[in-house]
C-alpha positions in Angstrom: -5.3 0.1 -22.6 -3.7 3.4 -22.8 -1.8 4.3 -19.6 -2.6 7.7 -17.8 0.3 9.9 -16.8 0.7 10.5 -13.1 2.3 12.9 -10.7 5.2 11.2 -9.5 7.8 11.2 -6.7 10.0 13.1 -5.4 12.7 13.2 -8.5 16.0 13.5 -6.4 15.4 10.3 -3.9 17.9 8.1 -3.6 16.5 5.4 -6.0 16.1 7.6 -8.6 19.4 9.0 -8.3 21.0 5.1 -9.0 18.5 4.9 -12.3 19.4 8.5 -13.7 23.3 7.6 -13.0 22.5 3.6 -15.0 20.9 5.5 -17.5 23.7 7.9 -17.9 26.8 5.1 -18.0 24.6 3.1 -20.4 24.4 -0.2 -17.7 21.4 -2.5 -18.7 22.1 -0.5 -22.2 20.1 2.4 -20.7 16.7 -0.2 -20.1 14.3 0.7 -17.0 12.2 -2.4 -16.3 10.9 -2.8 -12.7 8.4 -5.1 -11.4 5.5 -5.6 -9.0 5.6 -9.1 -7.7 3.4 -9.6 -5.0 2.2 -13.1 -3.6 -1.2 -14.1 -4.5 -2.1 -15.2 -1.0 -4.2 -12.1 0.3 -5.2 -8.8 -0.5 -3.6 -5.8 -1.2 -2.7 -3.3 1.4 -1.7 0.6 1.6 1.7 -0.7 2.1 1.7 -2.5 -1.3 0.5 0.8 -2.7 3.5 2.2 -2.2 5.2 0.2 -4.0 2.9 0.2 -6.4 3.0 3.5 -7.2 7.1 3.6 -7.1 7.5 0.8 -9.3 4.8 1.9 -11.9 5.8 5.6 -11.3 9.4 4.7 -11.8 8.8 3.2 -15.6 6.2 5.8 -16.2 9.0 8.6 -15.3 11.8 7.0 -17.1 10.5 5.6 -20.5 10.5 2.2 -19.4 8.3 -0.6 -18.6 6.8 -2.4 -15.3 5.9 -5.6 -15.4 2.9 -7.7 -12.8 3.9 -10.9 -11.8 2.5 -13.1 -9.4 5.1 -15.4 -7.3 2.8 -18.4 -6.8 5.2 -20.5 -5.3 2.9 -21.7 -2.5 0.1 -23.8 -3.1 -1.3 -24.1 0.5 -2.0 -20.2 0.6 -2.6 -18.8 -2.8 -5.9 -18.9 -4.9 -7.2 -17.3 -8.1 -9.4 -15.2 -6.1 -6.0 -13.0 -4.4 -5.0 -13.0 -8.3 -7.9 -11.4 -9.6 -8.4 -8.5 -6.7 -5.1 -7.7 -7.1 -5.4 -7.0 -10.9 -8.4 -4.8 -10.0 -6.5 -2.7 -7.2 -3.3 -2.1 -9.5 -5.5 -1.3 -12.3 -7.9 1.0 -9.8 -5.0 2.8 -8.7 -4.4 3.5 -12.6 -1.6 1.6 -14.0 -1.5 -0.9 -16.7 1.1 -4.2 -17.2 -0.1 -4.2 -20.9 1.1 -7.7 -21.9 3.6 -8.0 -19.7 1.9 -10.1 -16.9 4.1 -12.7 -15.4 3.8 -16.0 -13.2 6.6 -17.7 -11.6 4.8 -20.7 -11.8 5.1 -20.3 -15.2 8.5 -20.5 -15.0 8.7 -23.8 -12.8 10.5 -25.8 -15.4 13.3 -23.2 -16.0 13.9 -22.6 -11.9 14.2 -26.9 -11.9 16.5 -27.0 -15.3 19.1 -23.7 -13.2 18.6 -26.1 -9.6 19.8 -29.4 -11.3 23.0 -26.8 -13.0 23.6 -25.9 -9.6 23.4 -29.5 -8.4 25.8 -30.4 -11.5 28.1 -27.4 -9.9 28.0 -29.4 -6.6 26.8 -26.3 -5.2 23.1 -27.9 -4.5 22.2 -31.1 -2.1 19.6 -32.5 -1.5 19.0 -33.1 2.4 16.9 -35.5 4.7 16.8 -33.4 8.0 13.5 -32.6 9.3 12.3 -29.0 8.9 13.0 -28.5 12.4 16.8 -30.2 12.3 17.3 -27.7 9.7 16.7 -25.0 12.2 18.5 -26.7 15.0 21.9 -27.0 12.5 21.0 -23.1 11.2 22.8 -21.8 14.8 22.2 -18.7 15.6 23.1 -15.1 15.2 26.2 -15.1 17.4 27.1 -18.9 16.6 27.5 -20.6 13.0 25.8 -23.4 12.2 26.8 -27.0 11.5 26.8 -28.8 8.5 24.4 -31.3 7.3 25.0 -34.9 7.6 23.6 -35.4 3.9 25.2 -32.3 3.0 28.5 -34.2 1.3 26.3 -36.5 -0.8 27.6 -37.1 -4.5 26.6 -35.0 -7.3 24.9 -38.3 -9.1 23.0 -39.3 -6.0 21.5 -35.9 -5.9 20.5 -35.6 -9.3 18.8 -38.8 -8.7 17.3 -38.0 -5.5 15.8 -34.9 -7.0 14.2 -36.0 -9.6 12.8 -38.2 -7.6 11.3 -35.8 -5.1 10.0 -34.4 -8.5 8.4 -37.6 -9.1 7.2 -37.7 -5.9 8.4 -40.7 -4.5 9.4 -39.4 -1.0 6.7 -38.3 1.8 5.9 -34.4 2.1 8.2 -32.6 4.3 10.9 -35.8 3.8 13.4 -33.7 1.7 14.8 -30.5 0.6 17.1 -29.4 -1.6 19.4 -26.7 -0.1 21.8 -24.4 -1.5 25.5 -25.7 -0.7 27.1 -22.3 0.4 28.4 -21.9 4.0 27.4 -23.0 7.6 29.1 -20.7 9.1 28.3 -17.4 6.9 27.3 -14.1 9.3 24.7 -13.7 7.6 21.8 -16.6 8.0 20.7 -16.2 5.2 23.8 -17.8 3.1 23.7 -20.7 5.7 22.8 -23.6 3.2 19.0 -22.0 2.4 16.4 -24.1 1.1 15.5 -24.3 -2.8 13.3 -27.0 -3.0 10.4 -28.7 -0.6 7.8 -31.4 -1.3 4.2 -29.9 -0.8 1.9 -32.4 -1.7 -1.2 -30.0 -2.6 -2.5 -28.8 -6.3 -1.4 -25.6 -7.4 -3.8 -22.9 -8.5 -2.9 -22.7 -12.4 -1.0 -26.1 -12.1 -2.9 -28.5 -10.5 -1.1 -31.8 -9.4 1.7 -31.3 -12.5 4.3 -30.7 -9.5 4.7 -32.0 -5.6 8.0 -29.8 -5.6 7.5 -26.2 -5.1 10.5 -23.8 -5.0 11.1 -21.4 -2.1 10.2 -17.6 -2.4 13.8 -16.9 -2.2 14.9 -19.1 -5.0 12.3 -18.6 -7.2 12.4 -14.8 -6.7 15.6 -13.7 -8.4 15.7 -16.2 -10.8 12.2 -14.8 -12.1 13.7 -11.3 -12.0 16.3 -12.4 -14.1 14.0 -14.1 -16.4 12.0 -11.4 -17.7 15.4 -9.2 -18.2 14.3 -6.8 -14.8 16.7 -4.4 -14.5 16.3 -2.5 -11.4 14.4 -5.6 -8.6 13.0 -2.2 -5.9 12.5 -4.2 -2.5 11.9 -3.1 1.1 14.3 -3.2 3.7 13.5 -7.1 4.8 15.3 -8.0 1.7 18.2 -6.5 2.3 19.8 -9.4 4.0 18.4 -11.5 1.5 20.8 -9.7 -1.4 23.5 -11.9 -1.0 21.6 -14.9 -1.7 20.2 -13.9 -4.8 23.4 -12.1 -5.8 25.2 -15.6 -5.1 22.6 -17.6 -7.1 22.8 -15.3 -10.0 26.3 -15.4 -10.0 26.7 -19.6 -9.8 24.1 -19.7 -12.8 26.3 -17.2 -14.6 23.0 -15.5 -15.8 20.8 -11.8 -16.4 21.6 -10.3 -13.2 19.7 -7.2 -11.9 20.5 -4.2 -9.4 18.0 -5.1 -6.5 17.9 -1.5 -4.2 16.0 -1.8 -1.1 13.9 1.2 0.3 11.7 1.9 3.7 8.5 -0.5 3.7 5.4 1.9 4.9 4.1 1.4 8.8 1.0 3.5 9.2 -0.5 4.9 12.6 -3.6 3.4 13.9 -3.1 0.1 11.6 -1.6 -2.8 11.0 -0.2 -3.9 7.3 0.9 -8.0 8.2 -0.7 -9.9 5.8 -0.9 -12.6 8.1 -2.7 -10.1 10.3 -5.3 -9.1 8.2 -5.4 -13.1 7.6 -6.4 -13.1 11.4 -8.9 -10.1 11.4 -10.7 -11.9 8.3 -10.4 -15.3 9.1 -12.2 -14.4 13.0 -15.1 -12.1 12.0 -13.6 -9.3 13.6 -14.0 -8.0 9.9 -16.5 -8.0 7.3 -13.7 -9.5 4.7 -10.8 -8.2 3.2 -13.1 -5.1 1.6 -14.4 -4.1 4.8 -13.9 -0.2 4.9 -12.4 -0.1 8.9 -9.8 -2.4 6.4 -6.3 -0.5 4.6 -6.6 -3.3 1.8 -7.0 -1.2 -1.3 -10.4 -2.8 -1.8 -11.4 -1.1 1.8 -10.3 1.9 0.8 -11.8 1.6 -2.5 -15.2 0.6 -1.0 -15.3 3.2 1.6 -14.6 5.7 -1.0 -11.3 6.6 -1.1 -9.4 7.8 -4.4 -6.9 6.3 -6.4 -6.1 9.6 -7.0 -5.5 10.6 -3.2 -3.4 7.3 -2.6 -1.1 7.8 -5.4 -0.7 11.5 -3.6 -0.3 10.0 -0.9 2.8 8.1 -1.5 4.2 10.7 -3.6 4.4 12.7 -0.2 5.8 10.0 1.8 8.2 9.3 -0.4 11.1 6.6 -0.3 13.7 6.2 2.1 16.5 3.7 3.7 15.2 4.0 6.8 12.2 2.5 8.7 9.5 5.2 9.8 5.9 5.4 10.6 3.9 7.7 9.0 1.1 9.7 10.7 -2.4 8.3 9.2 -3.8 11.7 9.6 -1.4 12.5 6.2 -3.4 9.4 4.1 -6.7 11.0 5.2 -5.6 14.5 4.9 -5.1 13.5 1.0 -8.3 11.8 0.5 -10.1 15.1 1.8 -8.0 16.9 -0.3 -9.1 15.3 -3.2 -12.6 14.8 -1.9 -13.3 18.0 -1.4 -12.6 18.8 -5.3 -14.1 16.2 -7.1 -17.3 15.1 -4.0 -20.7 17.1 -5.3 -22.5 18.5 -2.0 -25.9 16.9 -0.7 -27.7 17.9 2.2 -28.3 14.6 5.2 -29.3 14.4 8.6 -27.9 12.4 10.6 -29.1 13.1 14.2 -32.3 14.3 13.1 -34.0 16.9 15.3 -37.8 18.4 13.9 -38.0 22.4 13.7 -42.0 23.3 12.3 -41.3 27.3 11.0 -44.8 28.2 12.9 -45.5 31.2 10.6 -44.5 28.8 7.0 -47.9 28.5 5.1 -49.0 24.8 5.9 -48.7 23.7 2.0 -46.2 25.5 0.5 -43.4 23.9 -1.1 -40.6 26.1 -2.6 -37.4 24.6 -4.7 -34.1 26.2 -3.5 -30.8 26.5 -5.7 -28.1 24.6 -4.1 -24.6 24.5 -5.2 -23.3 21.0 -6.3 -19.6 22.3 -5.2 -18.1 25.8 -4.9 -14.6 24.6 -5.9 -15.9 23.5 -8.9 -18.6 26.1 -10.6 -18.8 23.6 -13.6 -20.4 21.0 -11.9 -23.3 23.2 -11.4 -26.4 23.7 -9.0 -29.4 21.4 -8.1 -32.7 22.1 -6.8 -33.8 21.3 -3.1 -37.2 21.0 -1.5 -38.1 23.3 1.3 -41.5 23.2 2.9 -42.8 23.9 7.3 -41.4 21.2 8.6 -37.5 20.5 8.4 -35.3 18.3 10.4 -31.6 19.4 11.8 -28.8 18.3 13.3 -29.6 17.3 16.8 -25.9 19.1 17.7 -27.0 21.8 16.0 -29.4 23.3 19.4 -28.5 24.0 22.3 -31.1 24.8 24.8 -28.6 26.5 27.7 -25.8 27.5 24.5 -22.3 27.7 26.1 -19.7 30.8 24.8 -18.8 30.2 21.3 -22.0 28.2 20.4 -23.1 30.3 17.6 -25.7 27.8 16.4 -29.7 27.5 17.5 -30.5 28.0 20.7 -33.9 30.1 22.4 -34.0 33.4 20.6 -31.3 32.9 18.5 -31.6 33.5 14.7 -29.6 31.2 12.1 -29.2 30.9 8.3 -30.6 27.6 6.7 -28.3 26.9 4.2 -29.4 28.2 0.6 -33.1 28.8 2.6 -33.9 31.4 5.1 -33.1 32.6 7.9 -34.8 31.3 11.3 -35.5 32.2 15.3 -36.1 29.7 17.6 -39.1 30.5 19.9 -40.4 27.6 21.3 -39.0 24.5 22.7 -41.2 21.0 22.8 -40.4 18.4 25.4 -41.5 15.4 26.1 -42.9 13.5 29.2 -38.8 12.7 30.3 -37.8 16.1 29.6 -36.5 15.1 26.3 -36.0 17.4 23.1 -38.7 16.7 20.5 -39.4 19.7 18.6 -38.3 23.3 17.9 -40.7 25.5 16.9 -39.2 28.7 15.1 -40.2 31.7 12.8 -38.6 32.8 9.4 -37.8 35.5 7.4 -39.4 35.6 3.9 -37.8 38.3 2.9 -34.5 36.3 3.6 -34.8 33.5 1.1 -31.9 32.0 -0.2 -30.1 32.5 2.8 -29.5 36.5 3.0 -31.1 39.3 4.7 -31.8 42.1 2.8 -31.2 44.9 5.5 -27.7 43.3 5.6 -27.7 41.8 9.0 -25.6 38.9 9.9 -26.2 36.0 11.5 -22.9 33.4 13.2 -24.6 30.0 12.3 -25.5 28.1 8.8 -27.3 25.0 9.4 -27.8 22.2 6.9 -31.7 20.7 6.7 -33.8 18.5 5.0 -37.7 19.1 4.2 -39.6 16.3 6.7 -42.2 16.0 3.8 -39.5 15.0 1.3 -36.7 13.5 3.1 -35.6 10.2 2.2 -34.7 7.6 5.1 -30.9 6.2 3.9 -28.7 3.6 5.9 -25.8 5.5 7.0 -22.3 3.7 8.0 -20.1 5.6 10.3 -16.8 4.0 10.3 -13.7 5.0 12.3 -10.2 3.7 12.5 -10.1 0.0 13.2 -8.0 0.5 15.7 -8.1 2.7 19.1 -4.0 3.2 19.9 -1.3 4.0 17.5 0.4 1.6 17.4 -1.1 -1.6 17.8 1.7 -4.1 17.5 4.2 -2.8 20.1 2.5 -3.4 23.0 5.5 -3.8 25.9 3.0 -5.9 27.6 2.3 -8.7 25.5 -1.1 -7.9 24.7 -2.6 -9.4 21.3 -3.2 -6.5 18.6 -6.7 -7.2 18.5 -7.0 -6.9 22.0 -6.6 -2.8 20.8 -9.8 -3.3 17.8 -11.9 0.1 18.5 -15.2 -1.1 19.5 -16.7 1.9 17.8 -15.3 1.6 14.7 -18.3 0.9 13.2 -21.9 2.4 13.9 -24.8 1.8 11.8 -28.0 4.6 11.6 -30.6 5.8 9.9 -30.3 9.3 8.5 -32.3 11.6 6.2 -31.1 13.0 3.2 -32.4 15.5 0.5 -34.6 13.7 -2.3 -32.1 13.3 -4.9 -30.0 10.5 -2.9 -32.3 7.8 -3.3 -30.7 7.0 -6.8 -27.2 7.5 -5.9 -25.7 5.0 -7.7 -22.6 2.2 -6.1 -19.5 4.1 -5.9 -20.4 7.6 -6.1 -19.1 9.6 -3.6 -20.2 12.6 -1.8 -19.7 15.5 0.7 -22.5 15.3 3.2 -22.7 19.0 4.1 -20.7 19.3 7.3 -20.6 16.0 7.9 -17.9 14.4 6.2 -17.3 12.7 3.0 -19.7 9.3 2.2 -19.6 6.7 -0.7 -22.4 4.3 -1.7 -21.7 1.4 -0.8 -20.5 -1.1 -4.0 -21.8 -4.7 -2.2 -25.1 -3.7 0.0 -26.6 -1.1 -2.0 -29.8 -1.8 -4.0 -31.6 0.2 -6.6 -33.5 2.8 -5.2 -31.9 1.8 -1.5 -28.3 3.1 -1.5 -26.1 2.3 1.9 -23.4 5.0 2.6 -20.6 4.6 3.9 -18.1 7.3 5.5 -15.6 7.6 4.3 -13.4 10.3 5.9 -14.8 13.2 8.7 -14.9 16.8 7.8 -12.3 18.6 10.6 -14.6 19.6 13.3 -13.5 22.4 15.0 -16.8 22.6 17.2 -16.0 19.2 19.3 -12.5 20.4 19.6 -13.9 23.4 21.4 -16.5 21.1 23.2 -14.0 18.8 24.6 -11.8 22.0 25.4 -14.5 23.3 27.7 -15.4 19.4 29.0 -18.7 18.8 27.5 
């Protein structure tokens, strides 16, 4: 599959910088290969479309290549299923691996064959201290830690031991084989880390071959260095962890890569732990990892986002060394951004209030020319039913209109978009006092939505016919969450405890004729509304569910909450 060029980053940041300057002294003999390697034990995030995006972007921009690899080092937590969505989010957000898609559990022999060199080295042991001894003997940031009592064991009695735990004589969680470096390092990491554990549990792709299973840290350098990586782009939390894999790269005296560590992404209004999102799924507080209220790249995708507005996305955010949060009003200003050139316009009602045009001939049905979208004349105009009877936006009257309301109210005339223009003359009410109908007049000589004697009018409503309208399921979804920042709460309070009970609301609207056969994933700009997508899973034919996907900016209920309403 042929790979699309992209905008990409910002070309002077700091990363960049490092590979023109490689490039220019001829190190790696002027090669740019980067990877993605994410863990197949969850879904994709916004946070892992950053990287995406920089690691793709990076071999796009430079000539070079990226590869996908999946380190599948833990069986408990990784499935086939988190290997195939993640496939479909890289490619959705429009890259391709070609033929270079990569397992480390591919490389299990090779990662055993460089742990028994460094047991060979002496600089590998294998240890009988319980997971928790381990941490007990770690010490602590301000004190070193003390070494094992197994820790001196010959190099034959290792070896032995080893392939032993390979052949898995010893109970799970019995032994480990640690790295033989220093107890008393600064840094925790170098404090004799662990290589090896015994998980007694099939593998994914491996099945019961092995009851060994090598830590994230060992096998993740080592898999760098396998598939010749040059440039190993990590976030910050692995900056500590450089040492370790410089040091195990060194002993094995092999391929050894430039790891450079940039700013992970924290976003307002969200939370991007994968063990979080675990927690949201795993408790029905979600409707799976593609709920839309999710920033998984299948929520995005299924509430309608872009790939095209992510990738802008984190070319604007760009990378840096240190740790930020970044406004979520920036990711949804890019998706309207892009919405807003590519969505086709369609005419729904969401809060349906009935207006009969008393002096309309009872039968008449007339087609008025809409435009499909005026940023793009190429995609045309459609036809739209008008007959007596139309619904509007309940918002859109206001029986006692406050200053700056310049929409129906009593006496007031307004344009329907693309139909006439209409007074309001009569107001129906109910036995409760209640709203139920408007009853207005119209212009003929008005139609398409001008006067000809040139007069003006303040307020455009949108409309539907009554006769025609079609009934749709309409999702309104919000931010997941109602504070900022809902993982630093000072008083202890659990990050669901801040879930925004209204992030989700579920009506029925009516929408002009030609919505019934929207079709899964077409997305849309319901005219002052917002932007909606039909929904991929729940839609049927003939019966498509929307979904929100971002608001239009509302200046009205800025004005309204101004004033207290």
């Amino acid at each position: 599959m042929a790979q699309e060029k992209h905008e990409t980053g910002n070309s002077t940041d700091f990363i960049r910088s490092i590979i023109k300057e490689d490039i220019r002294t001829g190190r790696y003999g002027g090669k740019v290969i980067t990877r993605f390697p994410p863990e197949p034990n969850g879904y994709l995030h916004i946070g892992h479309a950053k990287s995406i995006v920089l690691n793709f972007g990076i071999a796009e921009e430079f000539g070079g290549r990226c590869h996908l690899r999946f380190d599948d080092t833990n069986p408990l937590k990784e499935s086939m299923e988190y290997v195939q969505s993640i496939q479909e989010d890289v490619r959705w957000l429009g890259y391709d691996w070609g033929e270079h898609l990569y397992f480390a559990s591919d490389y299990f022999e090779k990662l055993y064959e460089f742990a028994v060199d460094l047991v060979k080295k002496g600089k590998a042991y294998v240890d009988d201290l319980t997971p928790e001894e381990i941490r007990q003997y770690r010490g602590t940031l301000t004190e070193p830690g003390k070494e094992s009592p197994y820790r001196n064991r010959s190099v034959e009695e290792n070896l032995d031991l080893l392939e032993r735990m390979r052949k898995g004589e010893f109970p799970e969680g019995s032994k480990v084989l640690r790295a033989k470096i220093d107890m008393a390092h600064p840094n925790m990491n170098m404090r004799d880390p662990v290589m090896y554990r015994i998980i007694k549990a099939p593998h994914y792709r491996r099945g019961n071959e092995w009851c060994i299973f090598p830590t994230y840290d060992w096998a993740h350098g080592q898999s760098d260095s396998i598939e010749g990586i040059t440039h190993s782009i990590c976030t910050l939390e692995f900056e500590d962890h450089r040492p370790l894999y410089d040091w195990f790269l060194d002993q094995l005296g092999i391929h050894h890569p430039q790891q450079i560590e940039f700013a992970r992404l924290e976003l307002t209004y969200t939370v991007l732990s994968k063990r979080k999102l675990l927690e949201l799924v795993n408790g029905g507080h979600v409707d799976g990892w593609d709920d839309p209220r999710m920033p998984t790249i299948s929520g995005m995708r299924r509430r309608g986002y872009t790939p095209e507005a992510i990738r802008d996305f984190c070319n604007r955010i760009g990378v840096a060394k240190a740790n930020s949060v970044v406004d979520v009003a920036l990711l949804e200003h890019c998706v309207r951004d892009h919405l807003n050139k590519v969505a086709p316009r369609r005419m729904v009602v969401l809060n349906p209030l009935k207006v009969v045009i008393i002096n309309y001939p009872d039968e008449q049905v007339e087609e008025m020319e809409a435009i499909n979208n005026p940023e793009d004349e190429s995609m045309g105009k459609r036809k739209v039913p008008f007959s007596k009877v139309v619904y509007i936006e309940r918002d859109d009257f206001r029986e006692d209109p406050p200053k700056k309301f310049f929409r129906l109210a009593p006496g007031r005339e307004v344009r329907l978009r693309y139909a006439y223009y209409i007074t309001c003359v009569d107001v129906i009410k109910d036995e409760n006092g209640e709203i139920v109908e408007l009853h207005c007049t119209y212009d003929p000589e008005s139609r398409g939505g001008w006067s000809p004697d040139g007069r003006k009018v303040r307020g455009t409503l949108h409309w539907v016919s009554a006769k025609h309208a079609v009934p749709i399921e309409v999702r309104l979804y919000d931010r997941l969450f109602s504070v900022p920042y809902p993982e630093a709460d000072k008083e202890g309070r659990d990050f669901k405890d801040f879930l925004n009970p209204d992030s989700l609301k579920v009506i029925t609207a009516y929408a002009e004729p030609g919505l019934a056969e929207a079709q899964p994933g077409e997305r849309f700009q319901f005219e002052r509304q917002g932007y909606f997508c039909v929904d991929t899973r729940d839609s049927k034919p003939g019966k498509p569910v929307f979904n929100r996907t971002i608001t239009l900016k509302d200046t009205w209920a800025k004005i309204e909450k101004a004033q207290g309403k």
